[in-house]
C-alpha positions in Angstrom: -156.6 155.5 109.7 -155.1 158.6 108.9 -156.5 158.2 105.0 -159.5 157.7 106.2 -160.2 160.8 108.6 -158.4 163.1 105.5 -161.7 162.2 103.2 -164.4 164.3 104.7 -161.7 167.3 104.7 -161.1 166.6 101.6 -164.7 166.3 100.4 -165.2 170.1 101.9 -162.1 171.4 100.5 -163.4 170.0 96.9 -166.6 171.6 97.0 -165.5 175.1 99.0 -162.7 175.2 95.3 -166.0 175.2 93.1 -166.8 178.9 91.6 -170.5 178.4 92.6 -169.6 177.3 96.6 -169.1 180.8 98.0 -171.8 182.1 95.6 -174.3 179.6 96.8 -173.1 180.0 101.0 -173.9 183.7 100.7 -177.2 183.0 99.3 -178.3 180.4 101.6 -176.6 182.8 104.6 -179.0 186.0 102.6 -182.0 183.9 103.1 -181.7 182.6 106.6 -181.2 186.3 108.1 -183.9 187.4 105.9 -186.4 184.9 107.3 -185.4 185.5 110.9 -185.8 189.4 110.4 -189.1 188.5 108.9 -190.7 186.5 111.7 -189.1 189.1 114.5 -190.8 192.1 112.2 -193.9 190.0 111.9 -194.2 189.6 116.1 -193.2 192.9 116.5 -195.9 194.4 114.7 -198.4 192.4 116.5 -197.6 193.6 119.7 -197.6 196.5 118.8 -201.0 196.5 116.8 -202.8 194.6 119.8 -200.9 197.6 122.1 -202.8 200.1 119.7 -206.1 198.4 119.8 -205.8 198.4 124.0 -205.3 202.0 123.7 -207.7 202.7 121.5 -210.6 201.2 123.5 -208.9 202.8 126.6 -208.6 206.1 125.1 -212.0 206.5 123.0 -213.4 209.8 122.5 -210.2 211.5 123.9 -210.5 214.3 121.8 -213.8 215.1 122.6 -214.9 217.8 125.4 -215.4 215.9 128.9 -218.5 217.5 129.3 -220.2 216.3 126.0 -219.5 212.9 127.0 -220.6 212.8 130.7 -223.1 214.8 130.1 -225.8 212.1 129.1 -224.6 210.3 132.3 -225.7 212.9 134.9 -228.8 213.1 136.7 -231.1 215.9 135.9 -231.6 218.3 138.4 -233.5 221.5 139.6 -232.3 224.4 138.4 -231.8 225.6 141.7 -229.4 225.6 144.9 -232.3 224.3 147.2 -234.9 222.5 146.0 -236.7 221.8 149.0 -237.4 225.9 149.4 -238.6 226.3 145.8 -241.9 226.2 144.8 -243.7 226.0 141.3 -245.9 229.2 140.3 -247.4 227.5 137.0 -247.1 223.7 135.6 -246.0 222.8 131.8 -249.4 222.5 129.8 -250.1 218.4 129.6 -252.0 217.5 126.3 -253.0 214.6 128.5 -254.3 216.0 132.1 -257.6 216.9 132.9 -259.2 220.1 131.7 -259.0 221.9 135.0 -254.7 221.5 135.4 -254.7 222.4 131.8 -256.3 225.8 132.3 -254.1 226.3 135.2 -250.7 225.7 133.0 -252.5 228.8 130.3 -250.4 232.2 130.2 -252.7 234.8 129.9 -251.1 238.0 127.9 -252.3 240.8 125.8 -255.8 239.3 125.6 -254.4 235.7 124.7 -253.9 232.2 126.5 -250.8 230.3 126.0 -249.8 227.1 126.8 -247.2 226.8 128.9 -244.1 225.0 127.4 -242.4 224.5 131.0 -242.3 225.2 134.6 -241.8 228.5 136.5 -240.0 228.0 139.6 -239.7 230.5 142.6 -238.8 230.5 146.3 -240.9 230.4 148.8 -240.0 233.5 150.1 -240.3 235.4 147.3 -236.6 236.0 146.6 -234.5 236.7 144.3 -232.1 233.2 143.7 -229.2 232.2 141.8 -230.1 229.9 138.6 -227.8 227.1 138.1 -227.7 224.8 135.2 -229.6 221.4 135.5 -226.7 219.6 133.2 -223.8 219.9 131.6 -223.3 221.7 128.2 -222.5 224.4 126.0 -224.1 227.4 126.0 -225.4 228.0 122.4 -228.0 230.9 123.0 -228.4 234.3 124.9 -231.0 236.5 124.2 -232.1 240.0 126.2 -235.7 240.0 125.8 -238.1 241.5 128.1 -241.1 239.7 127.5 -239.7 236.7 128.2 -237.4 238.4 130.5 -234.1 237.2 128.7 -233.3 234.1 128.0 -230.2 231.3 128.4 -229.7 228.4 126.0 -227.6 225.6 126.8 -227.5 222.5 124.9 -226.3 218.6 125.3 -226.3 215.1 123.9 -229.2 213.9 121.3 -231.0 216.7 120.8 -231.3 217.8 124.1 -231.7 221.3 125.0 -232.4 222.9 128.4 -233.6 226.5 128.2 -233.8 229.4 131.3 -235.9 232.6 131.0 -237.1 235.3 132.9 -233.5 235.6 134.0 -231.4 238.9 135.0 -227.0 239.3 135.7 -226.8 236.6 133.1 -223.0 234.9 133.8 -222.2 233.3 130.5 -221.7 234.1 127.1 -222.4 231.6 123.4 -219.5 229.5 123.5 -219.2 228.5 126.9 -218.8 225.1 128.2 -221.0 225.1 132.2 -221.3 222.4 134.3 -223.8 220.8 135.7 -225.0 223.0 139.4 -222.8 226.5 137.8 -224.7 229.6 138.2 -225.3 230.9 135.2 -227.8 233.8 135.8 -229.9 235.0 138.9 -233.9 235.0 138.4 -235.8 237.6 137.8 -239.3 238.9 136.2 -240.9 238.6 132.8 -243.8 240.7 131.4 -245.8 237.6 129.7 -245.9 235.9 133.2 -246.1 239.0 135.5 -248.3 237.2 138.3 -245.2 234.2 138.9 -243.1 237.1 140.1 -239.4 236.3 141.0 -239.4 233.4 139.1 -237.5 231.2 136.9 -238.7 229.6 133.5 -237.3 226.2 133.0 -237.7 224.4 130.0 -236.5 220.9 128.1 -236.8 220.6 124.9 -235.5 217.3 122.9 -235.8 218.0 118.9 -237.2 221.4 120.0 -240.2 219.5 121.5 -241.6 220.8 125.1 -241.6 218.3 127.4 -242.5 218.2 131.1 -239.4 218.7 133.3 -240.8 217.4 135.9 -241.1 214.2 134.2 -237.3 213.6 134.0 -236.0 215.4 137.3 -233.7 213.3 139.4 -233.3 211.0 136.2 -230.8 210.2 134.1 -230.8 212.5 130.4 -230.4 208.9 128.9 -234.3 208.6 130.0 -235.1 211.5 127.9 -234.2 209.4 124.3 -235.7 206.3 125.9 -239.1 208.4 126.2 -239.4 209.6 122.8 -238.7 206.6 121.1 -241.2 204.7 123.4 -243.4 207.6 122.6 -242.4 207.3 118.9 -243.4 203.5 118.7 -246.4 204.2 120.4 -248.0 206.8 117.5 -246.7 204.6 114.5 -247.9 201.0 115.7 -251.9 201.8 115.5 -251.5 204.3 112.8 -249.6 201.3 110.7 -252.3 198.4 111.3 -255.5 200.8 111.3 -254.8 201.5 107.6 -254.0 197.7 106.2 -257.3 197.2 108.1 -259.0 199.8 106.3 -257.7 199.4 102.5 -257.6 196.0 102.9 -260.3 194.0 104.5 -263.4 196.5 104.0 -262.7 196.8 100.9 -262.6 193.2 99.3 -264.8 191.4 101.1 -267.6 194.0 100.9 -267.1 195.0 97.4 -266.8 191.9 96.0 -270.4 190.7 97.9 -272.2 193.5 96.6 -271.0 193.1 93.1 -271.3 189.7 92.7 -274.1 187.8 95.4 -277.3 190.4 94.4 -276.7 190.9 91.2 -276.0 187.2 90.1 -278.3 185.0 92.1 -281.2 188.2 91.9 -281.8 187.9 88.4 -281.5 183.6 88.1 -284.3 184.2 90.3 -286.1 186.2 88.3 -285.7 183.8 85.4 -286.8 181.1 87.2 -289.9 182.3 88.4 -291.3 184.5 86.3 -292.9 181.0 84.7 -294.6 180.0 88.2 -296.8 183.6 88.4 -298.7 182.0 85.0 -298.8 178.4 86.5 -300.5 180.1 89.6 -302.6 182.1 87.9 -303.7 178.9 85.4 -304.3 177.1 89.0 -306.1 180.0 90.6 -308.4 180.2 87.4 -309.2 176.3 87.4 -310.3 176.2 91.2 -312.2 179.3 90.9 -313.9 177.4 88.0 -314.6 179.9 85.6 -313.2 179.7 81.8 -311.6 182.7 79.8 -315.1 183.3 78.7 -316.2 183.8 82.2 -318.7 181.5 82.5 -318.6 178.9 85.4 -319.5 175.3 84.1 -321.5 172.9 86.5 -324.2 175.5 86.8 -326.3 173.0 84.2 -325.8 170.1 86.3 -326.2 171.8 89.8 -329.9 173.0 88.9 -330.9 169.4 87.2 -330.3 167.9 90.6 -332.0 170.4 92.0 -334.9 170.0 90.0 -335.3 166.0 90.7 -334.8 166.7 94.4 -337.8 168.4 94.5 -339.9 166.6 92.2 -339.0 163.3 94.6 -340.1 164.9 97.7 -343.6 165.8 96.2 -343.7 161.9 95.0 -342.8 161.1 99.0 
């Protein structure tokens, strides 16, 4: 018994006196703690690269200004604390209205009509009124003019631009971020529109296009983009199918019968019956009875029976 419990011992104790046991042990030790660090680096990272992504959706556009991004998201308003108490002096000039609202939306100055590119607001009373900004932005132009009686820029998302003229005590400067309902001026008079008096100009513009204000108060700026492109698809669809129609169907079918139907079957015909005006004319000449000479024959004969006619009723 005790021989036979020694001979595993001993079979370890043969193998640990070989020169290549402890080299081989380390090795196979190496690899094992290798591989474990390997898988626990491998899980590691994927938490931490699905942690990343999480964040990343979670903190999109972090760097850029707040009011850039919720700008697009506001509703467009009137650019004016009380809405109800305002009225509108002139209307933006609508290619598409009837003739008599577009001469009432023409500025008349120095001899000239212009078309008016938005709205002029006032109060009711004739006051003077604080002008606030209808959305968010930043404030990219302001101009003293006294034509237009000066002038406040502010611009936003897509293109979008909203402008204020005819403004005095302007508050802002280029540079400035406003919000949307800030006072950024107080209204006042301009010398192209001298008949609006207290007033406010109020303009949007999207890719420095006029469009109607009105149009797009109490919506979303979002709505603004989703009317030009409608707009946009509208002008390039008939221009598009109008010209294949033109080049294309016009073209072939009628060119191709006027070349080929006249000319071909107009001169076969020609051909073929040139030869029937002589056959006529032969026909004509032997019914009418006369001979190229001109004389008719039968006129021999006719007068014989004439003769014997008579000479058989004086026999009767």
């Amino acid at each position: 018994m005790r021989e036979e419990e020694k001979k595993p011992t001993s079979t370890i104790r043969r193998i640990l006196k070989q020169r290549w046991a402890l080299s081989a042990i380390y090795i196979a030790s190496a690899a094992i703690i290798l591989a474990a660090a390997f898988l626990l680096q491998n899980s590691f990272d994927d938490s931490a690269k699905d942690g990343k992504e999480e964040s990343a959706e979670t903190g999109k556009n972090y760097g850029e200004p707040s009011v850039e991004v919720n700008s697009n998201l506001e509703t467009i308003k009137m650019p004016v604390a009380d809405a109800d108490k305002s009225v509108i002096k002139k209307q933006f000039y609508d290619v598409n209205a009837d003739e008599k609202a577009q001469e009432e939306a023409l500025v008349f100055y120095n001899n000239r009509y212009e078309q008016n590119k938005g709205i002029d607001i006032a109060m009711e009373d004739g006051k003077s009124f604080d002008v606030k900004a209808s959305l968010s932005g930043n404030v990219t132009k302001v101009q003293d003019d006294a034509l237009l009686g000066n002038l406040v820029e502010v611009e936003h998302e897509d293109g979008v631009v909203t402008r204020y003229q005819s403004v005095k005590d302007i508050k802002v400067a280029v540079g400035d971020k406003v919000k949307q309902g800030q006072a950024i001026a107080t209204a006042g008079k301009s010398q192209i529109n001298e008949e609006a008096g207290v007033h406010v100009h109020f303009e949007i513009r999207k890719d420095n296009i006029a469009l109607n204000p009105l149009d797009f108060v109490d919506k979303q700026a979002s709505a603004i983009q989703s009317a030009t492109d409608a707009e946009a698809d509208k002008e390039e669809t008939p221009a598009v199918e109008g010209s294949e129609a033109d080049k294309e169907t016009p073209a072939v079918e009628g060119s191709e019968a006027d070349k080929e139907t006249p000319a071909v079957e107009g001169s076969e015909a020609d051909k073929e019956e040139t030869p029937a005006v002589d056959e006529t004319d032969e026909s004509t000449d032997l019914e009418s009875g006369t001979d190229e000479e001109g004389s008719v024959p039968g006129e021999d004969t006719t007068e014989e029976s004439d003769s014997l006619k008579d000479s058989l009723n004086q026999s009767n």
